[in-house]
VOGU-3710 file (C-alpha; in Angstrom, 3 decimals, decimal comma):
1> xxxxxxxxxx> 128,643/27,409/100,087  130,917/28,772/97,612  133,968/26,890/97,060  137,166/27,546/99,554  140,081/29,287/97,816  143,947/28,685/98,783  144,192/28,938/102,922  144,708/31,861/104,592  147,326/29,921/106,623  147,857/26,388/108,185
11> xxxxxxxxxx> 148,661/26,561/111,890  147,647/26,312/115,337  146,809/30,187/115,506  146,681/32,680/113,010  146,758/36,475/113,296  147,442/37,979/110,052  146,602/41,569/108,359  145,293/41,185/105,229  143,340/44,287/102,526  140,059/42,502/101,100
21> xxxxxxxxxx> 138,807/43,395/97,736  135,734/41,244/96,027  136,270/40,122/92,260  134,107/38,600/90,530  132,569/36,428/93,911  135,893/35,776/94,903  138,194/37,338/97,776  141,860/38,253/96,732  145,065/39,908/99,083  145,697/42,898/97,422
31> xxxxxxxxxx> 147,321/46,313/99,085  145,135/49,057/99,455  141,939/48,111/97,267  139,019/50,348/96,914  136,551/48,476/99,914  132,892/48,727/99,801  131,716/48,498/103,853  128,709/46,531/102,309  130,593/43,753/101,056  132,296/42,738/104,139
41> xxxxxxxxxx> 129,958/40,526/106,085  129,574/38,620/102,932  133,813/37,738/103,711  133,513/34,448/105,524  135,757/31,649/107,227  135,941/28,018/107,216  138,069/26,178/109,647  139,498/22,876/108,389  140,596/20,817/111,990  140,943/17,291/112,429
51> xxxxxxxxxx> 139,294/14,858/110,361  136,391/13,960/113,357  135,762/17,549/113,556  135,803/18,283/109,595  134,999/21,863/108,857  133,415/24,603/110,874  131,639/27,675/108,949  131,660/30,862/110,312  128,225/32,017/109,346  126,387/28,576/110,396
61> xxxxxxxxxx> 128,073/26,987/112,756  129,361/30,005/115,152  127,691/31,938/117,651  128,642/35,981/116,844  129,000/39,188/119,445  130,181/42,641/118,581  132,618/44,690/120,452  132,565/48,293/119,314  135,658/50,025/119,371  135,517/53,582/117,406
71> xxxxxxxxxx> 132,214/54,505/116,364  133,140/57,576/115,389  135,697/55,861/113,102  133,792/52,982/112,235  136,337/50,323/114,008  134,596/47,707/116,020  135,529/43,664/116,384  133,286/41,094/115,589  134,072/37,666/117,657  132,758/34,708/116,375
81> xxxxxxxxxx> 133,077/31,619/118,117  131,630/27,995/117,791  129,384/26,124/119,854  131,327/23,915/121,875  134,145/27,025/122,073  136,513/24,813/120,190  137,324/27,615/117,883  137,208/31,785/117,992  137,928/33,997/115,209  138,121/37,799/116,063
91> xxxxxxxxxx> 138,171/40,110/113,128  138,807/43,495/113,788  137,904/46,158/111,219  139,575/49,461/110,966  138,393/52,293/108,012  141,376/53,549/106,535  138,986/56,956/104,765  142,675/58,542/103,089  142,853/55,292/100,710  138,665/54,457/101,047
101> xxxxxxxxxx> 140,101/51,039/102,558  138,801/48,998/105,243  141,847/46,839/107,560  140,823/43,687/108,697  142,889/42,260/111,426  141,964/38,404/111,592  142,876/35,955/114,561  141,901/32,606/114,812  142,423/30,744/117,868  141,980/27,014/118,579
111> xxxxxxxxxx> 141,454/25,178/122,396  143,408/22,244/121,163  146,741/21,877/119,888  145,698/20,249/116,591  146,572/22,273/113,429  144,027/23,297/111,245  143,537/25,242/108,236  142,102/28,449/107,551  139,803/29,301/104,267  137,785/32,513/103,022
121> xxxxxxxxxx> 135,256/32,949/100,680  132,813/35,033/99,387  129,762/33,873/100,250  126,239/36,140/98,351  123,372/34,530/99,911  124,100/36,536/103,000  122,498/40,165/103,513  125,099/42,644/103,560  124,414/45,690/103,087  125,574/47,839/106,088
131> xxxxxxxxxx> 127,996/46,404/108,827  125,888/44,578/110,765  125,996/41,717/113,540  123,809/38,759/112,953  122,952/38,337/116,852  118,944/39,061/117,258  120,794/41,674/120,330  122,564/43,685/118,692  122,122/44,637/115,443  123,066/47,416/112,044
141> xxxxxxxxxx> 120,835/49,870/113,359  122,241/49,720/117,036  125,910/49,780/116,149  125,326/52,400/113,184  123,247/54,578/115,862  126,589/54,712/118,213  128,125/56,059/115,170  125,797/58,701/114,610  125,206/59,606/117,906  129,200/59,718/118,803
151> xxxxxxxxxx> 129,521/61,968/115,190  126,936/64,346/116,487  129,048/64,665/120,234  132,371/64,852/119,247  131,735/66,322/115,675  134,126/70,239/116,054  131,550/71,600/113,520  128,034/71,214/115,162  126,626/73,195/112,483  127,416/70,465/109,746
161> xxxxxxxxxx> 126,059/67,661/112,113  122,661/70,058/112,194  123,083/70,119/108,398  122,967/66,262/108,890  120,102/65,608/110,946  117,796/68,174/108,650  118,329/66,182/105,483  118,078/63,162/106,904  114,639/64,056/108,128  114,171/65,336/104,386
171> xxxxxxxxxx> 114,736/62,480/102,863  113,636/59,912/105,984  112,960/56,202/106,375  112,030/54,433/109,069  113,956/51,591/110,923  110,351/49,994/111,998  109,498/49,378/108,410  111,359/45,825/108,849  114,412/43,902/109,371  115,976/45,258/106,014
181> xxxxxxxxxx> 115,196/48,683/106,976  116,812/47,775/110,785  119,972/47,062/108,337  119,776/49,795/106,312  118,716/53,193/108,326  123,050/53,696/109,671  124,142/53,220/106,245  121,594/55,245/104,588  122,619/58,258/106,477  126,312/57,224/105,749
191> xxxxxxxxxx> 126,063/56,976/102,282  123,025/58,688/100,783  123,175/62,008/103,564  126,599/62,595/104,751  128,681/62,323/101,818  126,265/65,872/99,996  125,490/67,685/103,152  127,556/70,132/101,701  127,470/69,005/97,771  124,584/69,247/95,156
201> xxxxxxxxxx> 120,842/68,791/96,121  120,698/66,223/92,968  123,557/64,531/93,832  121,914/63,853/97,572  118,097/63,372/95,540  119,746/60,501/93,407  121,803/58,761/96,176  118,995/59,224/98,473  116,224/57,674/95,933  118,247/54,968/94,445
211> xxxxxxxxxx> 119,349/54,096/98,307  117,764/50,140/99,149  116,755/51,574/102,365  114,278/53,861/100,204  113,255/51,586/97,716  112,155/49,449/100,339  110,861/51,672/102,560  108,705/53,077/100,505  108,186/49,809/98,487  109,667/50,541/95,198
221> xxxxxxxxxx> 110,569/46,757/94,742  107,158/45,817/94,536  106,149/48,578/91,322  106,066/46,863/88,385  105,512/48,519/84,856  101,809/47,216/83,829  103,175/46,865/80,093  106,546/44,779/81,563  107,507/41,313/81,406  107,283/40,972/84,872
231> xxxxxxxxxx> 103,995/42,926/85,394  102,470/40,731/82,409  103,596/37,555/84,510  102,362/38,370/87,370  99,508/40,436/86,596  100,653/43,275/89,118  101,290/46,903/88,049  102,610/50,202/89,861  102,946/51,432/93,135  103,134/54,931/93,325
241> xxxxxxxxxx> 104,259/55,184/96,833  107,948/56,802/95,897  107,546/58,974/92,813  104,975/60,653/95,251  106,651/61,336/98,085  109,495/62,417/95,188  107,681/64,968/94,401  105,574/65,670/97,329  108,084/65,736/100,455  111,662/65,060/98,695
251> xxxxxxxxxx> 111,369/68,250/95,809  108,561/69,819/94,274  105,981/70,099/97,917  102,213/70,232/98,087  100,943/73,058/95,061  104,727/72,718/93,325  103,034/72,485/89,967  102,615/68,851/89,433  99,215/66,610/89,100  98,724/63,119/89,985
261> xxxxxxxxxx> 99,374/62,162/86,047  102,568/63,136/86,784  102,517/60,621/89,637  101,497/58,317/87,457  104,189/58,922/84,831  107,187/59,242/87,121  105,956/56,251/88,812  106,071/54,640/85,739  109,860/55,642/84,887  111,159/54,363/88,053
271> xxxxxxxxxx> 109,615/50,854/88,032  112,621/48,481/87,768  114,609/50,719/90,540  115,048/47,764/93,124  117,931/46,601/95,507  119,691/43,360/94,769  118,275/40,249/96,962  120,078/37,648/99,142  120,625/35,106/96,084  122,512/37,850/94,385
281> xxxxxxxxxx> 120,706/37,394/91,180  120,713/40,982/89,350  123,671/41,844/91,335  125,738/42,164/94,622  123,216/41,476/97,640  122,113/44,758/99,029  123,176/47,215/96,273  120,916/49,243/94,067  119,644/47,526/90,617  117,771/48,731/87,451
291> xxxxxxxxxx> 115,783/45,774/86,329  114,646/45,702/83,025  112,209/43,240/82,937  110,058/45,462/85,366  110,508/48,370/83,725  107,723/50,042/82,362  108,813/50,210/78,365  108,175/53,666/76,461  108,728/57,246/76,360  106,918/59,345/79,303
301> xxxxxxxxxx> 105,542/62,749/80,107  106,013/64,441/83,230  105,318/67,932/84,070  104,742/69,049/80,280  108,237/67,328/78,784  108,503/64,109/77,257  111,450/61,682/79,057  112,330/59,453/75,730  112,510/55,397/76,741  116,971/55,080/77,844
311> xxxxxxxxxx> 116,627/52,929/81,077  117,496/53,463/84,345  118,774/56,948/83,074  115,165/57,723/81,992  114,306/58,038/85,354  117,646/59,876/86,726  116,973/62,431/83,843  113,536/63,503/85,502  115,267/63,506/89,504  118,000/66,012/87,896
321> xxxxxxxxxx> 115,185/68,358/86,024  112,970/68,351/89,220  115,825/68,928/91,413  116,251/72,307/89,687  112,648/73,027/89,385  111,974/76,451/91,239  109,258/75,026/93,147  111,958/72,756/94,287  113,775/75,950/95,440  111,203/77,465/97,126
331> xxxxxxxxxx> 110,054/74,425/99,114  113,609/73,258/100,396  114,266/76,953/101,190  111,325/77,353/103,442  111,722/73,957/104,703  115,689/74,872/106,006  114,700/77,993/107,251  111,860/76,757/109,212  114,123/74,425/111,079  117,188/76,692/111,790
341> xxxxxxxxxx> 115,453/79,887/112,313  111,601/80,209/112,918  108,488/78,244/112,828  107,026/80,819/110,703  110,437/81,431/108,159  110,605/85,198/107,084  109,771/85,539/103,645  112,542/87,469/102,763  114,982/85,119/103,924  113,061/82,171/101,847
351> xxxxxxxxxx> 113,416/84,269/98,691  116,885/85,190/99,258  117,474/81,415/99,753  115,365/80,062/97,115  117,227/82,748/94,786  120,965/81,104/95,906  119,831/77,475/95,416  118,402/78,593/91,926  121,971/80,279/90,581  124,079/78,367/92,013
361> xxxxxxxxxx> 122,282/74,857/90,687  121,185/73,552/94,065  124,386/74,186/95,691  123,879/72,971/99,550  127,003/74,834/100,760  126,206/77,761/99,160  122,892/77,468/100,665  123,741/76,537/104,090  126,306/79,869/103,780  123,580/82,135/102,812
371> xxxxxxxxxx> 121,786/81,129/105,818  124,377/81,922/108,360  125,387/85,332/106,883  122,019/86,394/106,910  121,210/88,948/109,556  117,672/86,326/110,303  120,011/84,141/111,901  121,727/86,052/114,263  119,067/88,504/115,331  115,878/86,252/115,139
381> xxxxxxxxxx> 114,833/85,980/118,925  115,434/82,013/119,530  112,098/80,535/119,408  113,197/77,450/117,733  112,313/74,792/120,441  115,249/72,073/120,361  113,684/68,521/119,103  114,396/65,380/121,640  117,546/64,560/119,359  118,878/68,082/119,518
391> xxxxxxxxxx> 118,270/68,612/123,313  120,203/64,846/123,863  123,000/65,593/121,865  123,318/69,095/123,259  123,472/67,853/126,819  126,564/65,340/125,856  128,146/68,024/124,164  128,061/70,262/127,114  128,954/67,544/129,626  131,926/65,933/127,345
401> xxxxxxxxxx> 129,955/62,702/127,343  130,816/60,287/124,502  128,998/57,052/124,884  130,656/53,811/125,065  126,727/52,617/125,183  124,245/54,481/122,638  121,580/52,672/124,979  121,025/55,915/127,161  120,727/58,019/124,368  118,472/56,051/122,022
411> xxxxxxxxxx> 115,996/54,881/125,489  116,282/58,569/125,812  114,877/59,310/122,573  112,111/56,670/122,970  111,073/58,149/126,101  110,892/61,866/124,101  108,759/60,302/121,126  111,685/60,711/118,379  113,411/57,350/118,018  116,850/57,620/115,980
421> xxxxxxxxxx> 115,529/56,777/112,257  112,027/55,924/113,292  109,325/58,625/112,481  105,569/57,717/112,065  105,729/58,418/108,241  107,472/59,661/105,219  107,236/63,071/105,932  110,117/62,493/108,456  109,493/63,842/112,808  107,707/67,498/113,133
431> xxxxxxxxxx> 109,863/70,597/112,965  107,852/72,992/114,515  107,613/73,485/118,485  103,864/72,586/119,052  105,090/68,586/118,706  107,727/69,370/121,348  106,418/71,462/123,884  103,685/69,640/125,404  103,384/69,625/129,093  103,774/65,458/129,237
441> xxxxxxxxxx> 106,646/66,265/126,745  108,549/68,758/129,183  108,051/67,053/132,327  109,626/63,786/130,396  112,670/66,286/129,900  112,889/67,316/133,349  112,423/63,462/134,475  115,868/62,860/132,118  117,840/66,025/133,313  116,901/65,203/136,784
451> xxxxxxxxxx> 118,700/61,558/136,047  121,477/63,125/134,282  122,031/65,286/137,108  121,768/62,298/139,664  125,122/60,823/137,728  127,351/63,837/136,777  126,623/66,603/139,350  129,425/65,822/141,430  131,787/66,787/139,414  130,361/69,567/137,736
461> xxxxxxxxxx> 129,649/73,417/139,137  126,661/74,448/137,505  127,649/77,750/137,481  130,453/77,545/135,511  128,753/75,454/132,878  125,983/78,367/132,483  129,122/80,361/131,541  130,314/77,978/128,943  126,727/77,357/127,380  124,961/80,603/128,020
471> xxxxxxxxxx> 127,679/83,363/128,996  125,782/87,151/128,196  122,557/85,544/127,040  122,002/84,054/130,319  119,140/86,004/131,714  119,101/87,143/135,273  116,057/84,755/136,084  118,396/81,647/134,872  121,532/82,929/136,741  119,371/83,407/140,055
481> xxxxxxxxxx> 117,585/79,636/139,606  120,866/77,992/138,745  122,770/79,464/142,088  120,154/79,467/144,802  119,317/75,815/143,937  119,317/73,361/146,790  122,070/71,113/145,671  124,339/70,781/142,450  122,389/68,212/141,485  119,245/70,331/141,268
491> xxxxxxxxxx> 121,382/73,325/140,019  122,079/71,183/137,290  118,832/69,713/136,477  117,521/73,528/136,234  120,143/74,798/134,170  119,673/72,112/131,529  115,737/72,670/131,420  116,428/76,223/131,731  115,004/78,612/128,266  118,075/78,982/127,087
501> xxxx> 118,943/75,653/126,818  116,185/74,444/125,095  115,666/76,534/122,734  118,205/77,328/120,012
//
């Protein structure tokens, strides 16, 4: 354990608002610091008490629960507390985005009346990338899923939370892949997706390929450069798993004008592109790292050009050529327009996309505009069957229901065969309808509308929500099922696995 600083305070209780900032491996007060969310669970307490009780740790010798408060605004209260309940602390965290600050509201609270004495430290052996509880019940990816899911419910522009859920199935990894990736799916989406939804597409490739949760999903960490220190050592060499699906699934796509040299070659650029482990050794736990001594040494050739021996940049230098690669442009362009419009995406609405995300240098608003002004996506008859994800999060949009527990939502997903950051493989959960529309499929739907319906119908009229989700494009055949159902409950059950509710 790192060495206790000056005490927070000496008392019987404590409650005390305090701004964190980390320098170098030690916490300081300052006001209004620059806060990296990964750095906080490696902020821990010591307790000082009596002399016969000596000091309690936070992280060893207390039992921890999490209370989530605003998952749409990241606040949520962690309450630690120790074994024989002789001490709590509550923290309470509280994003402040204006000045990119997290508020930590600490309270300590003792079952005696002895003092004792409050310490922090920084402590780097602990894994903490992501705000995450370390209970085996709840953990990053369950409280990071509330925030997504709440986000996509509440969000006043839909469209950019659709924006959202296509590139994260771009660029996916899976939760199952292991505890780290458990950690890391919530703040991949946070901080590799969300932040260039509507930036540049090599701004997103580069935060989205230098992300831990990618370099170890697709076991980056384990590449070593054959002609490296570390590959000499230990006799291991590449693994070619990333710089493939780089070019395969993340840019270029299947006949984009690359060979498996070029594989070979990118796969050697990017050995040494690792994530910092628990020990905190080539850097902050949990952060992205270029290590040297696995780097492959030398200058490389990748698609015909030459990428001259300069580090980490080496490799950053071939994401930003690919990135504006028209094959790049084509494949993205038919992948978006095969999501929002048809399974089969018009040609002429590829090339007119392809054609913006060339000029304007991989623009994603500028793309994301060209696809709504287009006449495709008004007068394209809505084919476009809505994926388990879509149809959940349309349903709580329509009924006002914000969860205060993801659990119905992501059991919900389960059930539908599309758990939140979980697909089978890198190439992310089918967009197409033939994955969603089997019969099993549908009648798994109608089993979850029918439950829905069993909670809510009572104080809903069915026909007035057709009018709110449907109004003109309600067809006669809906408007005839939804009011000569039995009961509301069955009116509403219909209406939600009515056509025009499922598709989009």
């Amino acid at each position: 354990m790192t060495a206790a600083k000056d005490a927070v305070g000496t008392s019987t209780s404590l409650d005390s608002k305090v701004w964190f900032t980390l320098a170098d491996g030690v916490m300081s007060e300052v006001f209004y610091p620059s806060v990296d969310c990964a750095n906080l669970q490696a902020l821990q307490f010591v307790i000082v008490g009596p002399v016969a009780e000596g000091a309690v740790s936070e992280s060893r010798d207390m039992e921890h629960r999490i209370e989530v408060l605003d998952p749409h605004a990241l606040s949520f209260r962690q309450i630690n507390t120790t074994f024989n309940h002789s001490y709590t602390i509550t923290k309470t965290y509280t994003v402040d985005p204006e000045r990119n600050t997290i508020l930590i509201n600490v309270g300590v609270s003792s079952s005696s009346k002895a003092p004792f004495a409050v310490y922090v430290y920084a402590d780097p052996s602990i894994a903490n990338s992501g705000m995450h509880d370390t209970s085996e019940s709840i953990d990053g990816a369950f409280i990071a899923s509330e925030g997504n899911i709440a986000s996509a419910l509440i969000a006043d522009c839909g469209f950019t939370e659709r924006l959202v859920v296509f590139w994260s199935n771009h660029f996916c990894i899976s939760a199952n892949k292991g505890e780290l990736a458990r950690i890391w799916a919530g703040s991949f989406e946070r901080e590799a997706i969300r932040p260039h939804v509507l930036g540049r597409f090599a701004d997103m490739l580069k935060a989205a390929e230098q992300h831990p949760a990618m370099l170890f999903f697709l076991d980056n960490q384990q590449s070593l450069g054959p002609d490296s220190r570390a590959g000499i050592n230990r006799n291991r060499g590449l693994n070619e798993n990333l710089a493939r699906e780089i070019m395969e699934l993340h840019t270029l796509g299947v006949g984009g004008g690359y060979s498996q040299d070029d594989v070979t070659s990118l796969a050697r650029i990017i050995t040494g592109w690792t994530y910092a482990g628990r020990q905190g050794q080539l850097g902050a736990p949990g952060t992205f790292v270029f290590n040297a001594n696995a780097h492959q040494p030398g200058a490389q050739r990748v698609m015909g050009k030459i990428y001259e021996a300069n580090g980490v940049a080496q490799g950053e230098a071939v994401l930003a050529d690919i990135a504006r690669h028209p094959a790049t442009a084509k494949f993205i362009a038919s992948k978006f327009v095969r999501h929002f419009i048809a399974d089969d995406p018009p040609p002429a609405l590829v090339a007119r996309l392809a054609d913006v995300f060339i000029k304007s240098d991989g623009d994603l608003k500028a793309l994301a505009t060209a696809l709504t002004d287009s006449d495709e996506a008004w007068k394209t008859p809505l084919t476009k069957v809505r994926s388990p994800y879509e149809f959940l999060v349309a349903t709580g949009r329509l009924l006002a229901q914000i969860p205060g527990d993801p659990g119905r939502y992501l059991n919900g997903l389960n059930v539908l065969g599309q758990p939140l950051w979980s697909p089978a493989g890198p190439n992310g959960f089918p967009d197409t309808n033939a994955a969603w529309v089997a019969p099993e499929g549908m009648k798994l739907r109608l089993d979850i509308s029918a439950q829905i319906a069993s909670r809510l119908a009572d104080s809903i009229d069915p026909r007035d929500l057709l009018e709110l989700a449907a109004a003109d494009a309600a067809s006669p055949e809906t408007r005839r099922t939804v009011e000569r159902a039995e009961s509301r409950q069955q009116a509403l059950a219909l209406l939600l696995m009515s056509p025009e509710f499922q598709r989009r």
